[in-house]
C-alpha positions in Angstrom: -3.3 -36.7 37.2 -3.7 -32.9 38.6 -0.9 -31.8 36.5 -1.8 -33.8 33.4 -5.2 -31.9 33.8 -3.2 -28.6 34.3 -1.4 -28.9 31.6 -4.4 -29.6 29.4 -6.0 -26.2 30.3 -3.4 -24.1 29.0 -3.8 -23.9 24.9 -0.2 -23.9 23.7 0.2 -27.3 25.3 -3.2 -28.9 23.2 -1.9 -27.3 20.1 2.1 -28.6 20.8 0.8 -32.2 21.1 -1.5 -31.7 18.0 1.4 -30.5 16.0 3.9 -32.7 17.3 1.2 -35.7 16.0 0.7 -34.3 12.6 4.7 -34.1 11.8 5.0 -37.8 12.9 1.7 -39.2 11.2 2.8 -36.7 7.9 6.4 -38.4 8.1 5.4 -41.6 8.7 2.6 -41.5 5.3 5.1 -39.7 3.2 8.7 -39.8 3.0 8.8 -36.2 1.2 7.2 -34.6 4.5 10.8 -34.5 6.3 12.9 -33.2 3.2 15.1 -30.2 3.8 13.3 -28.7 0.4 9.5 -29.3 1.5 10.8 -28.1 5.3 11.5 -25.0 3.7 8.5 -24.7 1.4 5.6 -25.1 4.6 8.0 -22.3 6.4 8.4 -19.7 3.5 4.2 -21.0 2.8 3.7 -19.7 6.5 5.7 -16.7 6.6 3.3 -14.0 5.0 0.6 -14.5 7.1 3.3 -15.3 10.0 4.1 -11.5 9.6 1.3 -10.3 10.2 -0.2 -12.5 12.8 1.4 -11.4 16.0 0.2 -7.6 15.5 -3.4 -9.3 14.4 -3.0 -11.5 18.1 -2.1 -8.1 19.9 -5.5 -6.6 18.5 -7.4 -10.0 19.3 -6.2 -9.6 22.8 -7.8 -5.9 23.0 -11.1 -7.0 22.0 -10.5 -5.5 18.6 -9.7 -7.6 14.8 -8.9 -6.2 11.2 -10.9 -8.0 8.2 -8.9 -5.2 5.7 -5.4 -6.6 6.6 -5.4 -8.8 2.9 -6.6 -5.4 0.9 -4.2 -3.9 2.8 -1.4 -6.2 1.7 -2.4 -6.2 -2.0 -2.7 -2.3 -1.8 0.5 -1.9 -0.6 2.3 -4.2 -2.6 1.1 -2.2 -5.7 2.0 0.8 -4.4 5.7 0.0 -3.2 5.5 -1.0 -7.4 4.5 2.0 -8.6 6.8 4.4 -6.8 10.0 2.1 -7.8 8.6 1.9 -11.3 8.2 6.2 -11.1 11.8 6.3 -10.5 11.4 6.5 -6.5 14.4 4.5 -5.1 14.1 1.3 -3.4 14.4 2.1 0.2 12.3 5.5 0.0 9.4 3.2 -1.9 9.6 0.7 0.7 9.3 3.3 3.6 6.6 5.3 2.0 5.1 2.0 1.3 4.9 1.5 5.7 4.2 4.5 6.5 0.9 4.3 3.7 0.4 1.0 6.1 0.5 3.2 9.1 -1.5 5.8 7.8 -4.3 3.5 6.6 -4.6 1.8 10.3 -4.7 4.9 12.0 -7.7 6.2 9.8 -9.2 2.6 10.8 -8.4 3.0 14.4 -9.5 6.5 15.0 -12.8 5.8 13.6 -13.4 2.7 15.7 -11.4 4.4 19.1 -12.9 7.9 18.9 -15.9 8.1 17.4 -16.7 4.4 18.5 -18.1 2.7 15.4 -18.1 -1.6 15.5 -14.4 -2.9 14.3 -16.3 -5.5 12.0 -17.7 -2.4 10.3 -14.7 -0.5 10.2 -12.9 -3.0 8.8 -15.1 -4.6 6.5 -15.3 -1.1 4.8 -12.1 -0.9 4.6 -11.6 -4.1 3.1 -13.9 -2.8 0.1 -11.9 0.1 -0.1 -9.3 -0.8 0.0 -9.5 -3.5 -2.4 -11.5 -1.0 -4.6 -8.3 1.5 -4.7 -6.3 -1.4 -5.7 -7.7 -2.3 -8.7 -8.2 2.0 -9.5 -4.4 2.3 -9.0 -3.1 -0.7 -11.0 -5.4 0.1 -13.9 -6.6 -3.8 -14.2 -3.6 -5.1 -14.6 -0.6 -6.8 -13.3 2.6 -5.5 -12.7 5.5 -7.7 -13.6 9.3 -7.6 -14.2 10.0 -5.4 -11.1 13.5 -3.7 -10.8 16.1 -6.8 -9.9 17.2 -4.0 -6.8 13.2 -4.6 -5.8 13.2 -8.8 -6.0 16.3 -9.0 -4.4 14.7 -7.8 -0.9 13.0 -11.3 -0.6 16.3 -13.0 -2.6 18.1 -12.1 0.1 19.6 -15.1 2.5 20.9 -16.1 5.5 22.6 -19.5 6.4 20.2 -20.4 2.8 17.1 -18.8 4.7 15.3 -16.4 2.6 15.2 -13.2 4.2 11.4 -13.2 4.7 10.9 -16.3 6.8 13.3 -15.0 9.5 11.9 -11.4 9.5 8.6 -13.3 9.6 9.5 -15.5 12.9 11.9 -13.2 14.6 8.7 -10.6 14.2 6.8 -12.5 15.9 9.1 -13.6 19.2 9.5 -9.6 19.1 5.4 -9.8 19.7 5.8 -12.9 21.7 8.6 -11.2 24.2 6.4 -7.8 24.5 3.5 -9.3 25.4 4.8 -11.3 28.0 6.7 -8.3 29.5 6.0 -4.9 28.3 3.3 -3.8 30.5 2.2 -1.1 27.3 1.6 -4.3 25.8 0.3 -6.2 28.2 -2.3 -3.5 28.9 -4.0 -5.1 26.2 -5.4 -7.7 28.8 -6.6 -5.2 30.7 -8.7 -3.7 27.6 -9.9 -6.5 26.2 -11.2 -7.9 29.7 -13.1 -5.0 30.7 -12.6 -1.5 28.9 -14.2 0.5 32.0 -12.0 -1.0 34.4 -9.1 -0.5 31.9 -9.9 3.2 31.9 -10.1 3.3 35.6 -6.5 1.6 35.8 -5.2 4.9 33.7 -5.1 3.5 30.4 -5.3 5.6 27.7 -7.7 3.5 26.3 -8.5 5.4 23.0 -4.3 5.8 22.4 -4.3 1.8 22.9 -6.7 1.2 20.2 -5.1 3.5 18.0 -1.6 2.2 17.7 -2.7 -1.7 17.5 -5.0 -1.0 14.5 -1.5 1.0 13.1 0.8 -1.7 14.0 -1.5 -4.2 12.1 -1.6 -2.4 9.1 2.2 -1.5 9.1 2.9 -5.5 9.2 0.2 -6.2 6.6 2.0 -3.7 4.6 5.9 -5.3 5.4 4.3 -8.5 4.0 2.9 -6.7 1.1 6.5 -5.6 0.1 8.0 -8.9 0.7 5.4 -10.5 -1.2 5.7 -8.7 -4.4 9.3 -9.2 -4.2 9.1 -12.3 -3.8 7.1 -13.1 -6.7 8.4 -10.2 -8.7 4.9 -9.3 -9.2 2.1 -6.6 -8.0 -1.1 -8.7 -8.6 -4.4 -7.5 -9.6 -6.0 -9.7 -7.0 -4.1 -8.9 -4.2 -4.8 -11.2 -1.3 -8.1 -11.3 0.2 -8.0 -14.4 2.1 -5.2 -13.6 4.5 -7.5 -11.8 6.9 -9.2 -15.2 6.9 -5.9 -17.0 7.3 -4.6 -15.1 9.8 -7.6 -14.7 11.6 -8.4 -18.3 11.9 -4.5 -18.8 13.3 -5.0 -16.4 16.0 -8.6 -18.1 16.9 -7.0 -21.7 16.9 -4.1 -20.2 19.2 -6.8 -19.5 21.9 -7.8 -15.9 21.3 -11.2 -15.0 22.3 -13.7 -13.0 19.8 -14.1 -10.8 23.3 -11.1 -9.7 24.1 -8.7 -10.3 27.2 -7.0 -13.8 26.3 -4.6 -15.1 24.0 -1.0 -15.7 23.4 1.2 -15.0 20.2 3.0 -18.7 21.1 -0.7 -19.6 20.3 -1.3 -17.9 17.6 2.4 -19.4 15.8 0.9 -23.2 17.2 -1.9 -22.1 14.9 -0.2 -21.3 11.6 1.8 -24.4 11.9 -1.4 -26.8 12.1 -3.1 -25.0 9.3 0.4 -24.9 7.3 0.7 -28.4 8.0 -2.9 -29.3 6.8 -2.1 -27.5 3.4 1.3 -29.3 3.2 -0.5 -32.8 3.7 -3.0 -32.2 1.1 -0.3 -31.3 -1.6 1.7 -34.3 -0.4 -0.7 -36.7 -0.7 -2.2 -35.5 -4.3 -5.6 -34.2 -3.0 -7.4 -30.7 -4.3 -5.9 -28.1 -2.8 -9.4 -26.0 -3.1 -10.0 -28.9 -0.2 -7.8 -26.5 2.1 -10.0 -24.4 3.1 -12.6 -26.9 3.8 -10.2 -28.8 6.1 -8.9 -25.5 8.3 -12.2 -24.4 8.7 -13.2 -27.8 10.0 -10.6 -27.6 12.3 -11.6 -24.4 13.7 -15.2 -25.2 14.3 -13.9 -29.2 16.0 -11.1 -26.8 17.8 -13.9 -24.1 19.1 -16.2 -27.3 20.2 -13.2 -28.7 21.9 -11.8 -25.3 23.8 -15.7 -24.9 24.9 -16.1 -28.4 26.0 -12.6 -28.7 28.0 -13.7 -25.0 29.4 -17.2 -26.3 30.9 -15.0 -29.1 31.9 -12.0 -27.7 33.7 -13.4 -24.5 34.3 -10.2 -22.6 32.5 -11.0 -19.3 31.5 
C-alpha cells in the first residue's frame, strides 16, 4: 500500500493511468479511435502546441508564463510569408522569421527581468500587440498559395511522419532531457522556488529570465513557420488560443502558477488528455465548440484533485 500511495503522489503517474483509460474506453466506444489515419490526425492535432510547450513548462518552472505565445505564432507565420513572397529565399525567411521570435521574447523578458514589471502584464500587452501588428502587416487579409519550396517544409516525411510531429516530439525530449540534467536548466527550480535564495546560490537570475522568455518565443515562432506551411496559408486570425492550449497542458502536467515544480513528461501527459478529449468529441459526432468546455472542466476537476491528494499525502 506505501508504494501504491507513492506512486500516486508523483503527477506523471495520475496522468499515465488517465491516458492509458481514455485510449481503452475511446477504442472500446469507437472502432475509428485505433486507425493508423486518426492515430496520425490526434498526433499532427497535438504537434503545434506540442512545440511550443516544453519552452512554455521551462518558464512555468521559473515562476514566469507567456499569454503572447499565440500572437506570436500568427505574427510570425505572416511574416516568414511576406519575406518569401518579397523574393527572400526560403531558408533566410525562415531564419529571420526565429530570430524576429527571439527578438520579440527578449524585449518581453527584459521588461519583466530588469525593470521588474508582472509577466501577466507583460505578456498580455504583448499579446495585443502583437496581434495588432498582425493584422497592420497582412493588410486584412489572408495570404494564400505560398511558394510550393515554402509548403514543402511541413510536406516533408519520414517513415510517412510529417516532418512537424517529429520536430515537435523530439523538441520536447530535448526539453525533457535538459531539465532533468542540465543544471542551467535545472536552475529553473531554484528560481521559481525562491528567487532570493536563487540569487544567493549565484544565479544570474535576471540572465535566466531573459533566455526562457527568448526560447519561448523562438518555438512559438518554429510553430508559426510550420503552421503556415502546413496549411499553405498566413491567416488573418492567427492563433490566439494556443497560449490557452498550451498553458492549460503545462498546468494539467503538474506545474505550479508559483514557480519551482513541474515536469515536461507532465506537461506531454497533458496534451495527450486534452488531444484525446478533442478526438472523442469528433469521433462521436458532438460540437466541437464543446471542446473547450470539456478541457477546461478537466483542469478545474484536475486542480481540485492535485489540491485534495496534496492536503492528503502531503506531496509538494
Amino acid at each position: 500500500m506505501s508504494i501504491i500511495k507513492k506512486l500516486f503522489r508523483v503527477r506523471e503517474f495520475t496522468l499515465s493511468l488517465i491516458v492509458i483509460l481514455g485510449i481503452l474506453v475511446l477504442s472500446i466506444g469507437n472502432p475509428y479511435f485505433a486507425t493508423r489515419a486518426n492515430m496520425f490526425g490526434v498526433l499532427a492535432s497535438m504537434s503545434t502546441d506540442t512545440i511550443i510547450a516544453g519552452a512554455m513548462t521551462i518558464l512555468f518552472i521559473s515562476g514566469g508564463f507567456d499569454l503572447s505565445v499565440g500572437s506570436t505564432l500568427g505574427l510570425c507565420a505572416m511574416i516568414v510569408v511576406k519575406l518569401i513572397n518579397a523574393g527572400l529565399p526560403v531558408p533566410a525567411a525562415v531564419l529571420v522569421t526565429i530570430m524576429a521570435g527571439i527578438a520579440i521574447g527578449s524585449i518581453m523578458g527584459f521588461i519583466i527581468s530588469h525593470i521588474e514589471i508582472n509577466p501577466f502584464i507583460v505578456t498580455l500587452s504583448g499579446f495585443l500587440i502583437l496581434r495588432s501588428l498582425h493584422l497592420i502587416i497582412s493588410g486584412g487579409t489572408s495570404i494564400k498559395n505560398l511558394q510550393k519550396s515554402f509548403t514543402l517544409i511541413a510536406g516533408y516525411r519520414i517513415l510517412n511522419f510529417p516532418i512537424y510531429v517529429i520536430f515537435a516530439f523530439i523538441s520536447i525530449l530535448i526539453f525533457d532531457l535538459l531539465l532533468r540534467n542540465n543544471v542551467f536548466f535545472r536552475n529553473n527550480y531554484n528560481l521559481g522556488g525562491n528567487e532570493t535564495s536563487a540569487a544567493l546560490l549565484g544565479i544570474n537570475i535576471k540572465k535566466l529570465k531573459l533566455f526562457n522568455y527568448c526560447l519561448t518565443s523562438a518555438m512559438a515562432s518554429v510553430a508559426g513557420i510550420f503552421l503556415a506551411s502546413k496549411f499553405n496559408n498566413a491567416n488573418i486570425e492567427g492563433s490566439p488560443d494556443t497560449a490557452f492550449s498550451v498553458i492549460t497542458a503545462v498546468i494539467l502536467g503538474g506545474a505550479s502558477l508559483k514557480g519551482g515544480k513541474g515536469s515536461v513528461t507532465g506537461t506531454l501527459l497533458g496534451l495527450i488528455i486534452m488531444a484525446l478529449l478533442q478526438n472523442a468529441l469528433v469521433l462521436f459526432g458532438l460540437n466541437i465548440l464543446w471542446n473547450k468546455v470539456a478541457i477546461g472542466s478537466v483542469l478545474i476537476l484536475v486542480v481540485i484533485m492535485d489540491s485534495t491528494l496534496s492536503r492528503k499525502t502531503g506531496r509538494q
